[in-house]
PDB file with one MODEL, atoms N, CA, C and O in Angstrom:
MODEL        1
ATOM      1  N   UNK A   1      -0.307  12.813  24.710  1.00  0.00           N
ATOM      2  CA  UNK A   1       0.679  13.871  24.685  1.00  0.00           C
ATOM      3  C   UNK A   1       1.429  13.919  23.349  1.00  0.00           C
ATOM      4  O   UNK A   1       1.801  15.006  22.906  1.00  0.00           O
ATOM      5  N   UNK A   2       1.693  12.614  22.603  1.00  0.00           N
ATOM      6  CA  UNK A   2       2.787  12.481  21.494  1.00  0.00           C
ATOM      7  C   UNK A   2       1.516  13.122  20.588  1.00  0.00           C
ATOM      8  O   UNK A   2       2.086  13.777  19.716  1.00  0.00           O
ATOM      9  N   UNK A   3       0.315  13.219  20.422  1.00  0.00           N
ATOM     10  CA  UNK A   3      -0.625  13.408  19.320  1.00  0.00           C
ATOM     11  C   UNK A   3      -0.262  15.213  19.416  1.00  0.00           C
ATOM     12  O   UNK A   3       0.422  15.779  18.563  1.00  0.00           O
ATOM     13  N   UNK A   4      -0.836  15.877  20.545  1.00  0.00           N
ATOM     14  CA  UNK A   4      -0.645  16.823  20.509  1.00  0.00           C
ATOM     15  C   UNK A   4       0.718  17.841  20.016  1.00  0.00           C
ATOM     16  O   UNK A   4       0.704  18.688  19.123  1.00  0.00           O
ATOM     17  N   UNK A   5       1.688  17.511  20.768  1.00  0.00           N
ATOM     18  CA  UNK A   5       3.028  17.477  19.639  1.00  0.00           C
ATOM     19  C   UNK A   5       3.170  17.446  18.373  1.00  0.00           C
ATOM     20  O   UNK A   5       4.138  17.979  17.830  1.00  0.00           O
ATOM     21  N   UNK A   6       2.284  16.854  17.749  1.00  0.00           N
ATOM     22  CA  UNK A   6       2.464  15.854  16.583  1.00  0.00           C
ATOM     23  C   UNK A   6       1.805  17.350  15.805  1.00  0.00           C
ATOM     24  O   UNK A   6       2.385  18.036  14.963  1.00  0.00           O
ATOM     25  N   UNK A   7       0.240  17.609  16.469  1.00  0.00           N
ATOM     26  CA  UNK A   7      -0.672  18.642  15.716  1.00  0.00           C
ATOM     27  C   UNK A   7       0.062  19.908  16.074  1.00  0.00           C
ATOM     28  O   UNK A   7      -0.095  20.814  15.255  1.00  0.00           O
ATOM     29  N   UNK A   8       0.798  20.167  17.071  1.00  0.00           N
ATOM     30  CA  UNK A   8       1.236  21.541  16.893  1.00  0.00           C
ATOM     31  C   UNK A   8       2.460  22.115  16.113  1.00  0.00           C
ATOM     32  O   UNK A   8       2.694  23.279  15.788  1.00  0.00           O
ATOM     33  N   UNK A   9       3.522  20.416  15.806  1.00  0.00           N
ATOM     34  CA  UNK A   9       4.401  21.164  15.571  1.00  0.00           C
ATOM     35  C   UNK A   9       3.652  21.364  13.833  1.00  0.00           C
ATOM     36  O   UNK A   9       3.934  22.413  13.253  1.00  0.00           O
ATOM     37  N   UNK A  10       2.712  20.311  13.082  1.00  0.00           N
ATOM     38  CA  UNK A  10       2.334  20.709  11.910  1.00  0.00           C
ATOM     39  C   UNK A  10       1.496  22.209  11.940  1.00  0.00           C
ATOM     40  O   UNK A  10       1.621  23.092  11.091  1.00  0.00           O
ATOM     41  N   UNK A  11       0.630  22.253  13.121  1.00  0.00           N
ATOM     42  CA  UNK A  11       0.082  24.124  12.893  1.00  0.00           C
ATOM     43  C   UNK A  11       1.441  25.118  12.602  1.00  0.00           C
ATOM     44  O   UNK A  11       1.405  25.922  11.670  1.00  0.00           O
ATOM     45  N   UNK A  12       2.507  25.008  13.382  1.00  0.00           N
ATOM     46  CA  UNK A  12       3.707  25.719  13.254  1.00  0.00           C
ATOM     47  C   UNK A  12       4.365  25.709  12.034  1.00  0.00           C
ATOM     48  O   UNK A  12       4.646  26.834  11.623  1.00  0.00           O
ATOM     49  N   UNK A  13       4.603  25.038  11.528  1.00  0.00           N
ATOM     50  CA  UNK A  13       5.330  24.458  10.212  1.00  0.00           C
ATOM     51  C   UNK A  13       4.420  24.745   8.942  1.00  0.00           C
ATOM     52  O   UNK A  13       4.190  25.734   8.247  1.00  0.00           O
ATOM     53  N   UNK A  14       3.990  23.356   8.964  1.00  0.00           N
ATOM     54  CA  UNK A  14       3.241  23.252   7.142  1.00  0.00           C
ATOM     55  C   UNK A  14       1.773  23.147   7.218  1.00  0.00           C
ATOM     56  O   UNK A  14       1.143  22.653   6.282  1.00  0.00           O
ATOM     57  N   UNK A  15       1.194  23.586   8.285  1.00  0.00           N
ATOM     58  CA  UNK A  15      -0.487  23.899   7.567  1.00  0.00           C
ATOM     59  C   UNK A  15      -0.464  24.309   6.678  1.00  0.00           C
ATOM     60  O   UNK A  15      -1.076  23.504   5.977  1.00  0.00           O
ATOM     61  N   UNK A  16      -0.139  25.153   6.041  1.00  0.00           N
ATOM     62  CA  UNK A  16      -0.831  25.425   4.277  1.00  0.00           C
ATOM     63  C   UNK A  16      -0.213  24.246   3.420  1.00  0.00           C
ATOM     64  O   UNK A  16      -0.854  24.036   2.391  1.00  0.00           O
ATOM     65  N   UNK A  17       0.925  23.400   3.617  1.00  0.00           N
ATOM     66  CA  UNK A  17       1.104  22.604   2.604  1.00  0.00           C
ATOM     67  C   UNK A  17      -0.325  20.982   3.193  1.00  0.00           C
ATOM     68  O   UNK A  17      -0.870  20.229   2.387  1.00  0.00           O
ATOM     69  N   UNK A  18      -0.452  20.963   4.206  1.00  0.00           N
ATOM     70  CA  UNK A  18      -1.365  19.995   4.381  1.00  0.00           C
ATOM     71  C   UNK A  18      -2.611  19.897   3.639  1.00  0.00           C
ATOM     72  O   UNK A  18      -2.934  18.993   2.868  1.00  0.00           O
ATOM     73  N   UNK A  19      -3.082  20.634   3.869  1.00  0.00           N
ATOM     74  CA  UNK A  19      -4.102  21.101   2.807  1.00  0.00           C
ATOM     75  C   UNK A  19      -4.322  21.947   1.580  1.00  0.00           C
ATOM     76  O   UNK A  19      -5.112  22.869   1.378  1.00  0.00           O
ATOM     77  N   UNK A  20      -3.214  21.263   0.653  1.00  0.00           N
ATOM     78  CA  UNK A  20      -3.037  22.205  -0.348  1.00  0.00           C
ATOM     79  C   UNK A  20      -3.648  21.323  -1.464  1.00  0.00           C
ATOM     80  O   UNK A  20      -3.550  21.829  -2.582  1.00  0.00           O
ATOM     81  N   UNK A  21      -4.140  20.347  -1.420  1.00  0.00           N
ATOM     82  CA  UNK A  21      -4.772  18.819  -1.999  1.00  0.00           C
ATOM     83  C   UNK A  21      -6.544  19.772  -2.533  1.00  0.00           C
ATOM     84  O   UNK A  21      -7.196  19.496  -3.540  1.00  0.00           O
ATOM     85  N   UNK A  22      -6.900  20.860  -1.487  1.00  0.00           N
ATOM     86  CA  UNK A  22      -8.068  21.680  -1.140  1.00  0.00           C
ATOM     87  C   UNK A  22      -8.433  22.647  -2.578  1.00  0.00           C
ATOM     88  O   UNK A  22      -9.480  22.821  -3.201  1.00  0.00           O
ATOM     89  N   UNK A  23      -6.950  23.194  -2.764  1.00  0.00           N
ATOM     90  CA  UNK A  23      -6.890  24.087  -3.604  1.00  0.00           C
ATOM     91  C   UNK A  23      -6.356  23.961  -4.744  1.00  0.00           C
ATOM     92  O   UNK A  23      -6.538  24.795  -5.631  1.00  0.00           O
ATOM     93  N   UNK A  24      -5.570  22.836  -4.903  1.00  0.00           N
ATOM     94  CA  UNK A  24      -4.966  22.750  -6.361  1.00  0.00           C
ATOM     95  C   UNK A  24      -5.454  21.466  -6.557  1.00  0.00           C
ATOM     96  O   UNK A  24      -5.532  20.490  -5.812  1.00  0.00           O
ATOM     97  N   UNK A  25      -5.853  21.721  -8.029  1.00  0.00           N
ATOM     98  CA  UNK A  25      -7.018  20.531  -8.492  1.00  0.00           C
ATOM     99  C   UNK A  25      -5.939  19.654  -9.403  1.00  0.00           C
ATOM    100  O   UNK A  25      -6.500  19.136 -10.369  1.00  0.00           O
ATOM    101  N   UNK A  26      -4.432  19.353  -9.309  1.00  0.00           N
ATOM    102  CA  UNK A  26      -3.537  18.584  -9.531  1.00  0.00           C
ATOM    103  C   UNK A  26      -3.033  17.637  -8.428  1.00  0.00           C
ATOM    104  O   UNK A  26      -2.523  16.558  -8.729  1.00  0.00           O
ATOM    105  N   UNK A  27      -3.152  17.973  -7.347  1.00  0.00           N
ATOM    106  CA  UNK A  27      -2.731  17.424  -6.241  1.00  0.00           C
ATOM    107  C   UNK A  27      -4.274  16.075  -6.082  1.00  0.00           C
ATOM    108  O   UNK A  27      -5.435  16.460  -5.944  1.00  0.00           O
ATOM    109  N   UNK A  28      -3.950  14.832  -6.135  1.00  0.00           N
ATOM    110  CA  UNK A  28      -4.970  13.903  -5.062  1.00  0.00           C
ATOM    111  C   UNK A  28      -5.122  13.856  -4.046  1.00  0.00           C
ATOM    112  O   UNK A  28      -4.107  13.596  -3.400  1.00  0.00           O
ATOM    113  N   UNK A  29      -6.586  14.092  -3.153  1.00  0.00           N
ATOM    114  CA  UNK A  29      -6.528  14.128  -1.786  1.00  0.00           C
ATOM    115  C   UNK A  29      -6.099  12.250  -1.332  1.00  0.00           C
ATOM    116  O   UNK A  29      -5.864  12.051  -0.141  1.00  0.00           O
ATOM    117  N   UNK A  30      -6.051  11.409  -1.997  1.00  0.00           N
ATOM    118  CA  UNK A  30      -5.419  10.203  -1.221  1.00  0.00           C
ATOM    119  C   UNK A  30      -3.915   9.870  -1.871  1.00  0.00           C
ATOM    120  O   UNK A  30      -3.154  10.604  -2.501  1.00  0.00           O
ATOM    121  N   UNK A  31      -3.804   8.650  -1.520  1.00  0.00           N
ATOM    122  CA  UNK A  31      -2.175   7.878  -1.791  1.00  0.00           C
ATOM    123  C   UNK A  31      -2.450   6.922  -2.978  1.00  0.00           C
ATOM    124  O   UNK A  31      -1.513   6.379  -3.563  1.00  0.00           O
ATOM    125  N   UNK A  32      -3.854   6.701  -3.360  1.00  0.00           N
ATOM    126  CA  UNK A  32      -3.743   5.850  -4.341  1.00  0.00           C
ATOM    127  C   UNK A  32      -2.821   5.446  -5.359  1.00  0.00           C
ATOM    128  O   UNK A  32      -2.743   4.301  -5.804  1.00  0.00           O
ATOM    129  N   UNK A  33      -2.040   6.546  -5.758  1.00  0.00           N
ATOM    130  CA  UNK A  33      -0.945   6.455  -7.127  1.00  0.00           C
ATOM    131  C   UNK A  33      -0.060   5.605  -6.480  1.00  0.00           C
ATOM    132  O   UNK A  33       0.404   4.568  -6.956  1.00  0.00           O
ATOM    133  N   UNK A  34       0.227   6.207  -5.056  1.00  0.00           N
ATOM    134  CA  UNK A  34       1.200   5.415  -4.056  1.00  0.00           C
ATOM    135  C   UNK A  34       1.129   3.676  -3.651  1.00  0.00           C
ATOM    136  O   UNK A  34       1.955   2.771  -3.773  1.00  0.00           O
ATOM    137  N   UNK A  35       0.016   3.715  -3.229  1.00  0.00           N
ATOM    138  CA  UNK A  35      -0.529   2.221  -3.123  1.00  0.00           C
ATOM    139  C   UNK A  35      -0.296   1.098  -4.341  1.00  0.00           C
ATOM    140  O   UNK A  35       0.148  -0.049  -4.287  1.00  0.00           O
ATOM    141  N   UNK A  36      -0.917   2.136  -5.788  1.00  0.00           N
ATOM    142  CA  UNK A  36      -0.487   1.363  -6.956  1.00  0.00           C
ATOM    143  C   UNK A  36       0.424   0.522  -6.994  1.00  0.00           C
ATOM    144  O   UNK A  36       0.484  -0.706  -7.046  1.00  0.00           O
ATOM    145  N   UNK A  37       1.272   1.521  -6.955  1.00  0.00           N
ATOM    146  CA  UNK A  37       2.908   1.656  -7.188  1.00  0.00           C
ATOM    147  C   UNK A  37       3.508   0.388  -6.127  1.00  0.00           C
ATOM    148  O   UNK A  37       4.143  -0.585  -6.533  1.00  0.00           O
ATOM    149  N   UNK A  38       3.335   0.512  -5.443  1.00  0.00           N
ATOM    150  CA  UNK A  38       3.994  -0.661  -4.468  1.00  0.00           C
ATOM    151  C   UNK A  38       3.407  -2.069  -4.129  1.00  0.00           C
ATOM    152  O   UNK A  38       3.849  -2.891  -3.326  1.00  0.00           O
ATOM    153  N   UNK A  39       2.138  -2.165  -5.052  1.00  0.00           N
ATOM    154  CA  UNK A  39       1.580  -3.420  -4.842  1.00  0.00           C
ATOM    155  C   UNK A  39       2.238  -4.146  -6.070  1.00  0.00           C
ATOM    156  O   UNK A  39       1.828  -5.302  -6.176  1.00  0.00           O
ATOM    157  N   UNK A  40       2.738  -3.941  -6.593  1.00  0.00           N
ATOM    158  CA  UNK A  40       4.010  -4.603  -7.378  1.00  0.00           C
ATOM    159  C   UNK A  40       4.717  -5.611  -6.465  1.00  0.00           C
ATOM    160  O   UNK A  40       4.390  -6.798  -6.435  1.00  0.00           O
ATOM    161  N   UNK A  41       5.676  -5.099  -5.742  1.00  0.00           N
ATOM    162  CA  UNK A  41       6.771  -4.685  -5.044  1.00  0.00           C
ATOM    163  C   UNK A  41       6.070  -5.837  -3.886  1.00  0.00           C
ATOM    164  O   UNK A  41       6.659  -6.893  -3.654  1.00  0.00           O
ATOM    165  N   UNK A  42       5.295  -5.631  -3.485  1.00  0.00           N
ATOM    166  CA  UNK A  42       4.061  -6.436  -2.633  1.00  0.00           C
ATOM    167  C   UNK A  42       4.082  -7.853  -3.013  1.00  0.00           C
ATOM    168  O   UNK A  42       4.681  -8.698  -2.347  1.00  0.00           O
ATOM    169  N   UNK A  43       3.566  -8.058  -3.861  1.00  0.00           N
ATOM    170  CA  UNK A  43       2.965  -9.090  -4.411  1.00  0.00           C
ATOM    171  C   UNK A  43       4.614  -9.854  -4.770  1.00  0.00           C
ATOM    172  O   UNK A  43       4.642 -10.907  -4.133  1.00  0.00           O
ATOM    173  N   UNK A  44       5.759  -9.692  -5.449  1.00  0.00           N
ATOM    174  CA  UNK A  44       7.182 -10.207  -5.595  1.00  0.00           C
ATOM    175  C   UNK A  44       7.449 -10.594  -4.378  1.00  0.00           C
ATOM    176  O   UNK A  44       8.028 -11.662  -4.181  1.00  0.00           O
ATOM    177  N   UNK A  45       7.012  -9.667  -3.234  1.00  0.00           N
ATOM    178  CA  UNK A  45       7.482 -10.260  -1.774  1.00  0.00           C
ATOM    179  C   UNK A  45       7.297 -11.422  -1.504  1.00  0.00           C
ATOM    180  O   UNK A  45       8.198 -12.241  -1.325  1.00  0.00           O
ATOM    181  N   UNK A  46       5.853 -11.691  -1.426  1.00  0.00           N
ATOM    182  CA  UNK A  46       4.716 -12.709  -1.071  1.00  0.00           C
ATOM    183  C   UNK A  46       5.026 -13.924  -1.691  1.00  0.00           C
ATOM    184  O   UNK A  46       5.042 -15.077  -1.261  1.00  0.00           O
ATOM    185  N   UNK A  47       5.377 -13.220  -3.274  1.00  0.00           N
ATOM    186  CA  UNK A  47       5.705 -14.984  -3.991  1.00  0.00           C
ATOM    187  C   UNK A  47       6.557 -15.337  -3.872  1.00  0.00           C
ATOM    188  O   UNK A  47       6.641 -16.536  -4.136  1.00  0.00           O
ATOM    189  N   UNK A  48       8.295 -14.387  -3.234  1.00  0.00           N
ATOM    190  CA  UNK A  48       9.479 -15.434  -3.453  1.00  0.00           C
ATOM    191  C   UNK A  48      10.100 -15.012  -1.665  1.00  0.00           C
ATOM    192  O   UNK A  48      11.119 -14.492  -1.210  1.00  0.00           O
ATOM    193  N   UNK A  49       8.802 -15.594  -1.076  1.00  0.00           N
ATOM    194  CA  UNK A  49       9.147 -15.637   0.427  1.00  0.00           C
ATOM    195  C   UNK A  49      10.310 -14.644   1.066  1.00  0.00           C
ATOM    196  O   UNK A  49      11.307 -15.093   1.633  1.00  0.00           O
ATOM    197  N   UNK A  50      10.034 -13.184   0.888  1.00  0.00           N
ATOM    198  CA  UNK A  50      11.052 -11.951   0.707  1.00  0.00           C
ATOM    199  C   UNK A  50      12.342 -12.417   0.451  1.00  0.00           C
ATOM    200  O   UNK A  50      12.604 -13.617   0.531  1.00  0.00           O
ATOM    201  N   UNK A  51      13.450 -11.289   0.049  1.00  0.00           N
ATOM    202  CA  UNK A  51      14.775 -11.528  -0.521  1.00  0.00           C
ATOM    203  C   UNK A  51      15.378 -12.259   0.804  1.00  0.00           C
ATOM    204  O   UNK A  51      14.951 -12.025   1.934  1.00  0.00           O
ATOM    205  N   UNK A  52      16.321 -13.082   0.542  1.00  0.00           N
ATOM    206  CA  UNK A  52      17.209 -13.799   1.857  1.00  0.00           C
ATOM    207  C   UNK A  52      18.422 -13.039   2.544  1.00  0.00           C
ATOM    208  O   UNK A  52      19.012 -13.266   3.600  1.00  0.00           O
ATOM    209  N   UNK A  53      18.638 -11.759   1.283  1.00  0.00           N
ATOM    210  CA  UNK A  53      19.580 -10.962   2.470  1.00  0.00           C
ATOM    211  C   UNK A  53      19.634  -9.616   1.271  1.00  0.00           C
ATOM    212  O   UNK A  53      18.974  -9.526   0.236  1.00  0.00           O
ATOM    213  N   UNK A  54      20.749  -8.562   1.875  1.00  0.00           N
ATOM    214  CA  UNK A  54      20.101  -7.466   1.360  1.00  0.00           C
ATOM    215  C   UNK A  54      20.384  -7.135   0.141  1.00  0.00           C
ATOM    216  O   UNK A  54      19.828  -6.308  -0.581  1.00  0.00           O
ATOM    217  N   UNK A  55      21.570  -8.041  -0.130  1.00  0.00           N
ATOM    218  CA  UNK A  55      21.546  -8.278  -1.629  1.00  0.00           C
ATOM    219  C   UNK A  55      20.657  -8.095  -2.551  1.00  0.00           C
ATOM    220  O   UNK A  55      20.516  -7.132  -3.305  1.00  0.00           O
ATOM    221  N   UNK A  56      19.945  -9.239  -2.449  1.00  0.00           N
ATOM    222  CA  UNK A  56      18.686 -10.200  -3.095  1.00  0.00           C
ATOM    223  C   UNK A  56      17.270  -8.931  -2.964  1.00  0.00           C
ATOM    224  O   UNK A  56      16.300  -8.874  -3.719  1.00  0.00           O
ATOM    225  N   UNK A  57      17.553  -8.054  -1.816  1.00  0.00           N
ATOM    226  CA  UNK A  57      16.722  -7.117  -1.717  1.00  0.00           C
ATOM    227  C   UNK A  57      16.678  -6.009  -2.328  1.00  0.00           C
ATOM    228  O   UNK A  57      15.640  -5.373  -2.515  1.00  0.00           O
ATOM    229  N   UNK A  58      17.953  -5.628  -2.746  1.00  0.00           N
ATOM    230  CA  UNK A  58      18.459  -5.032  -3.599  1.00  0.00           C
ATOM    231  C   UNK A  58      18.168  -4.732  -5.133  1.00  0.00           C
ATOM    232  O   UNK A  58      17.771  -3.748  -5.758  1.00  0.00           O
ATOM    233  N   UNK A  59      18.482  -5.804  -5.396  1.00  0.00           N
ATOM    234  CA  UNK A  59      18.055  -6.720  -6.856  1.00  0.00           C
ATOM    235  C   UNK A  59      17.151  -5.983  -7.165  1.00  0.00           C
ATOM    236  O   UNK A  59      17.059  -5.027  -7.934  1.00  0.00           O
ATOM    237  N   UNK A  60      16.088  -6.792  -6.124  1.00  0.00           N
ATOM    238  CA  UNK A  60      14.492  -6.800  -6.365  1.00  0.00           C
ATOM    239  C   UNK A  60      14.203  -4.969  -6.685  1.00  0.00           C
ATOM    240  O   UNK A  60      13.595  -4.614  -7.695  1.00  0.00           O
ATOM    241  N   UNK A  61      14.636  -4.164  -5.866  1.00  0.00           N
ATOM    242  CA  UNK A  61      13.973  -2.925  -6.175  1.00  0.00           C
ATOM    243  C   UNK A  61      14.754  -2.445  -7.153  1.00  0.00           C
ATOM    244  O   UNK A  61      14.224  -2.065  -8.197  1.00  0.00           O
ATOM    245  N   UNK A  62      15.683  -2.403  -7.037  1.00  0.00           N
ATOM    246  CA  UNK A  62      16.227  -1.850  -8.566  1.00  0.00           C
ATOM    247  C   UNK A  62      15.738  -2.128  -9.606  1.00  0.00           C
ATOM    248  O   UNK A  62      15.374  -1.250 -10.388  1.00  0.00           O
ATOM    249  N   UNK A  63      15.567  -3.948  -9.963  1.00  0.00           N
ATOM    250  CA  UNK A  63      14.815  -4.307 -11.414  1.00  0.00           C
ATOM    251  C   UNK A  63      13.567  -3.648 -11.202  1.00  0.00           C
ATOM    252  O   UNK A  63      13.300  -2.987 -12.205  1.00  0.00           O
ATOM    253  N   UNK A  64      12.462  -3.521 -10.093  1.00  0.00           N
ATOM    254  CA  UNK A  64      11.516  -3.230  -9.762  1.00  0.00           C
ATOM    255  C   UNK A  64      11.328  -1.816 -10.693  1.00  0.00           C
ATOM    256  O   UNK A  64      10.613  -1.591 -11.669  1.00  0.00           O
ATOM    257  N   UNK A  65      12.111  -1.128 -10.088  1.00  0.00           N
ATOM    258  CA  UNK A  65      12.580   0.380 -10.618  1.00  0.00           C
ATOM    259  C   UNK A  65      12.460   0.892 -12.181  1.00  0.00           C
ATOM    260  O   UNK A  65      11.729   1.681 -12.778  1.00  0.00           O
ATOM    261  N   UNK A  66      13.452   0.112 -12.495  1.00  0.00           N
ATOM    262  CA  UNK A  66      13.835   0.235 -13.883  1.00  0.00           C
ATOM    263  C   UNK A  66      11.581  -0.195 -14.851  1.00  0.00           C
ATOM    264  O   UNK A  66      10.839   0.392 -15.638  1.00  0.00           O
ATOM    265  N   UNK A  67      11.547  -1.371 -14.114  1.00  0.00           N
ATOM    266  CA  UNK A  67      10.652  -1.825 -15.015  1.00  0.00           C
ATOM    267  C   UNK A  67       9.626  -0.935 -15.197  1.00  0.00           C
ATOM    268  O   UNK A  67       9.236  -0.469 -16.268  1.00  0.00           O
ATOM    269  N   UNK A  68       8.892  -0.562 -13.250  1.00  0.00           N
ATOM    270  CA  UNK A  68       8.287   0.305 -13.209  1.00  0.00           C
ATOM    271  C   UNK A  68       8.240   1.901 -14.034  1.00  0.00           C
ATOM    272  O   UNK A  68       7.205   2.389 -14.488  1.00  0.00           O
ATOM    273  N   UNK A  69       9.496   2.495 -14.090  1.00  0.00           N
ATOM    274  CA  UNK A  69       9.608   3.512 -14.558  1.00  0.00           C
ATOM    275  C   UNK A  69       9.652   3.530 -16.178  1.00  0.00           C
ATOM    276  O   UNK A  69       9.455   4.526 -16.874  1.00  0.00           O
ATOM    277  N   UNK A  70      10.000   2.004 -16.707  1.00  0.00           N
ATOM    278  CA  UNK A  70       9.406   2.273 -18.064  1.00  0.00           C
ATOM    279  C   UNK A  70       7.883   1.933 -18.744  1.00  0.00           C
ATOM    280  O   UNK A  70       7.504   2.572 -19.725  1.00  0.00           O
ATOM    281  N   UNK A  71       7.280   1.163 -18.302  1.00  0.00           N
ATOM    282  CA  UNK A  71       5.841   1.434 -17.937  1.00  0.00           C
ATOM    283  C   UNK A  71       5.576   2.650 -17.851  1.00  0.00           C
ATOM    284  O   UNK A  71       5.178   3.088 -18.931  1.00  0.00           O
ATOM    285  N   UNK A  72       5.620   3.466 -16.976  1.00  0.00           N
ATOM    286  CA  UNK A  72       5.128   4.540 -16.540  1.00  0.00           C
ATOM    287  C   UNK A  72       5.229   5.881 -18.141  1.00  0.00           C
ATOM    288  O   UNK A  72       4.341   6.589 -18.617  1.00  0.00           O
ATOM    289  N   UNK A  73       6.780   5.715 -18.556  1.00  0.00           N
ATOM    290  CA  UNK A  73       7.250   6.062 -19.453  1.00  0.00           C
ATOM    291  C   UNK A  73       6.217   5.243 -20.901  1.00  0.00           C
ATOM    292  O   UNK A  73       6.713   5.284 -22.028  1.00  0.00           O
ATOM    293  N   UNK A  74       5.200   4.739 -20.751  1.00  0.00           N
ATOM    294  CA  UNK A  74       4.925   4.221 -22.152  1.00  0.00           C
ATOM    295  C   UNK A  74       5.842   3.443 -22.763  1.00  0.00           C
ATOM    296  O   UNK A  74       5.565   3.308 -23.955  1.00  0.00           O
ATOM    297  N   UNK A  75       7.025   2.758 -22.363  1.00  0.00           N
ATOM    298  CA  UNK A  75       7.583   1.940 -23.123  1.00  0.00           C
ATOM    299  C   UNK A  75       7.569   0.581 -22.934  1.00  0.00           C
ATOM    300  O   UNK A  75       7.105   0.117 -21.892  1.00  0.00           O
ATOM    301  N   UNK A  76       8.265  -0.516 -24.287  1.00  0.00           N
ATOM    302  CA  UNK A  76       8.161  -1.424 -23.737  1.00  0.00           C
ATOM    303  C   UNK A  76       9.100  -2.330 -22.474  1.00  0.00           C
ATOM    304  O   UNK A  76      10.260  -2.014 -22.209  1.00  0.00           O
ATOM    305  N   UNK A  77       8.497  -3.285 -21.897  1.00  0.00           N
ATOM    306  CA  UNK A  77       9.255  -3.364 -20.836  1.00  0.00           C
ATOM    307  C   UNK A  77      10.260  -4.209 -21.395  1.00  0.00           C
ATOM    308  O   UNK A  77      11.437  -3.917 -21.186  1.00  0.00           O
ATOM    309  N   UNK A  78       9.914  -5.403 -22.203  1.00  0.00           N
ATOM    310  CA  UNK A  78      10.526  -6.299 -22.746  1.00  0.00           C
ATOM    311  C   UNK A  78      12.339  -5.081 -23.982  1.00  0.00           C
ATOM    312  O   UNK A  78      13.564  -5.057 -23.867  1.00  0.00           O
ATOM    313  N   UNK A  79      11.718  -4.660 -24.558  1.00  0.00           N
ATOM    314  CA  UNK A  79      12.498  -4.080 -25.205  1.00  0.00           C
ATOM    315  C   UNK A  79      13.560  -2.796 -24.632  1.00  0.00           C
ATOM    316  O   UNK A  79      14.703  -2.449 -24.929  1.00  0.00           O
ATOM    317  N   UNK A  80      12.788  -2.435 -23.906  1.00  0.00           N
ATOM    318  CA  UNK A  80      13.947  -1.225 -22.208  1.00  0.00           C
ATOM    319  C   UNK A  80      15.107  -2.752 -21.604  1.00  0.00           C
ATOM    320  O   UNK A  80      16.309  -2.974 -21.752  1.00  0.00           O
ATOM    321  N   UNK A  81      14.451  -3.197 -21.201  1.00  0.00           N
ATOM    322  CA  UNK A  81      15.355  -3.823 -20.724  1.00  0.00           C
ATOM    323  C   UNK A  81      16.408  -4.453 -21.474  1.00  0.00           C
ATOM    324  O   UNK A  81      17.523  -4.481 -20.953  1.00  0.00           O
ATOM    325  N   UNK A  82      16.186  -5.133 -22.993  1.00  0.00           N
ATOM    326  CA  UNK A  82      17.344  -5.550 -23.836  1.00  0.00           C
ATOM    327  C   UNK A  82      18.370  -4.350 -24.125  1.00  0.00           C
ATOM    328  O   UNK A  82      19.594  -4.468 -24.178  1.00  0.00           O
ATOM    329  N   UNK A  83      17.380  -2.773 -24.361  1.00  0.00           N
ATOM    330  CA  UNK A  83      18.304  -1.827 -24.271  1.00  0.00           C
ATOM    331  C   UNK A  83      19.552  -1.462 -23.414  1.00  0.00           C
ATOM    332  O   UNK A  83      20.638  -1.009 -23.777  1.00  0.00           O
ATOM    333  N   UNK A  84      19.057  -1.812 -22.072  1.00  0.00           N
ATOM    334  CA  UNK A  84      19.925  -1.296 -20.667  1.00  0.00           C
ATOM    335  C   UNK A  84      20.793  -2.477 -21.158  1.00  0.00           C
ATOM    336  O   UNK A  84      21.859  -2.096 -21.641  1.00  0.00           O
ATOM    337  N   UNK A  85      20.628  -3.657 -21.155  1.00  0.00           N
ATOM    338  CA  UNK A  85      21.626  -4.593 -21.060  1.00  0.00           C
ATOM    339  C   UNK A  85      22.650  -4.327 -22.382  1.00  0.00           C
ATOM    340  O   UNK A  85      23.875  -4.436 -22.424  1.00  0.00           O
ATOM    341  N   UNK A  86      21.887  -4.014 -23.232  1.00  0.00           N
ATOM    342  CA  UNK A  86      23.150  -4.442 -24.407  1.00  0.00           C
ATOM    343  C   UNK A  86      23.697  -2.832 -24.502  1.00  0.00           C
ATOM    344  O   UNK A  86      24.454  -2.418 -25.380  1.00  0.00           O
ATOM    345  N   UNK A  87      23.360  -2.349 -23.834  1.00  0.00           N
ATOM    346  CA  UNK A  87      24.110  -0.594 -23.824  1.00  0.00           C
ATOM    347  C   UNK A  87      24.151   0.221 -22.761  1.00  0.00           C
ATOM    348  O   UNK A  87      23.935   1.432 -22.804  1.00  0.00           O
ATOM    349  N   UNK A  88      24.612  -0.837 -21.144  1.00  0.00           N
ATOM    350  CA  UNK A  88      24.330  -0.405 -19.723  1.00  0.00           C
ATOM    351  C   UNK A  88      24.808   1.542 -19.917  1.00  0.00           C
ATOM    352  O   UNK A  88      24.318   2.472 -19.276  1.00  0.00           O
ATOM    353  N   UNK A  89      25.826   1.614 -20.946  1.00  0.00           N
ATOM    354  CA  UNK A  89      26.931   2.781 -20.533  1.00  0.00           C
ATOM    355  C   UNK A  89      26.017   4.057 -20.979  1.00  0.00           C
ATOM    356  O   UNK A  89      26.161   5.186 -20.510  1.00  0.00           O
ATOM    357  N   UNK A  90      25.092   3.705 -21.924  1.00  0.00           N
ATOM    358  CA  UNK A  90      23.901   4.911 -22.487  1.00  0.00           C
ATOM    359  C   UNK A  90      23.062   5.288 -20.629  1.00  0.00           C
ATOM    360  O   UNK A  90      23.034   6.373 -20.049  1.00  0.00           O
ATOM    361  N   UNK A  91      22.521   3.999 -20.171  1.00  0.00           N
ATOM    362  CA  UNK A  91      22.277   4.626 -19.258  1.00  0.00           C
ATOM    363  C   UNK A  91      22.428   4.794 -17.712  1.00  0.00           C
ATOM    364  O   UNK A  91      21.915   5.757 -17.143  1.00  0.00           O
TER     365      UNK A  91
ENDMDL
END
């Protein structure tokens, strides 16, 4: 019963955005970029036996964040980060 629900309220709503992966040759039909992206995030878990409270969890995605997004940005990671620190107020 919950499946059916599930398919009608998407016929009602966003069928054309579901399959819009069909027609625009920018869109990926999977999550791969997604998967990438969080096997980072993954793997930090695994090695420091997850954060101990939400603090510590905190931390983790924010630096996560920052690092990730300068990567992504072509920059360096080592040198973004001396930036943020020695000039938090730029960003």
């Amino acid at each position: 019963m919950t499946v059916w629900r599930f398919v009608n309220n998407l016929y009602y709503r966003d069928v054309e955005n579901l399959f819009r992966f069909v027609t625009d040759k920018h869109i990926d039909a999977t999550n791969n970029i997604s998967e990438r992206e969080l096997r980072a995030l993954v793997i930090i878990r695994k090695i420091s036996n997850c954060s101990r409270s939400i603090m510590g969890a905190n931390a983790t995605a924010m630096l996560l964040f920052v690092v990730q997004t300068l990567r992504f940005n072509k920059q360096n990671v080592l040198k973004g980060l001396q930036d943020i620190l020695s000039n938090p107020s730029k960003y």
